[in-house]
N, C-alpha and C positions, 0 to 999 in steps of 0.2 A: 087957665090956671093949672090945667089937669099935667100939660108942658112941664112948667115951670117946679110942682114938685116932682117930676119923675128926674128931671137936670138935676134938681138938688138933692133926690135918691141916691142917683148914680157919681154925684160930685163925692158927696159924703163916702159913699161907700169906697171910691178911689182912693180916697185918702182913708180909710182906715186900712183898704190893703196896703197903701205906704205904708203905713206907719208899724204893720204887723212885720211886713219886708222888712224894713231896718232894724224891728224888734230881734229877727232871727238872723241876718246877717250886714248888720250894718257897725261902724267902728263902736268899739268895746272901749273903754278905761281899765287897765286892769293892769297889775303890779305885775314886773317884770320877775323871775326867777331868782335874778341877781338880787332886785331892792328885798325882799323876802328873806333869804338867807343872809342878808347884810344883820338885817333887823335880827334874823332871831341869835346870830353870834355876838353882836351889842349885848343881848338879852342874859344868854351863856354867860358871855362874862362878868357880866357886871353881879349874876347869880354865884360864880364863883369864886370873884372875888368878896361877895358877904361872907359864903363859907369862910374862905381863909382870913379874913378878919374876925371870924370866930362869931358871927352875926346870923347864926344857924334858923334862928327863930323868923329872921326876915327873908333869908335866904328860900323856906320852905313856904312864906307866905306870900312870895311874890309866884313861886312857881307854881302855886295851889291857885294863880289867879288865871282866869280863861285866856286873855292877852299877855301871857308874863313876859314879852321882851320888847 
């Protein structure tokens, strides 16, 4: 038996270094530059057009929100 758990010491412990390896370079999901900037000029606008609808009160309380666009 003495085998058999050092195999599955050494099994386990290989795959936790996988799995720390693609923790540090393996593919990411992550928002392009582009989608970002898209989002926050949607955000812009649509903030300035409350202002200019004269809708100042919502205008300041979207922009007071942590995600405002």
């Amino acid at each position: 038996m003495v085998e058999s758990d050092v195999a599955r010491f050494r099994q386990e412990q290989a795959l936790q270094e996988e799995a720390a390896r693609q923790g540090l370079y393996g593919l990411a999901v992550v928002a392009s530059h582009e989608a970002i900037t898209a989002r926050m000029e949607i955000g812009a606008a649509r903030i300035l057009t409350l202002f200019q609808e004269g809708r100042q009160e919502e205008a300041v309380a979207l922009m007071s929100t942590e995600a405002w666009c």
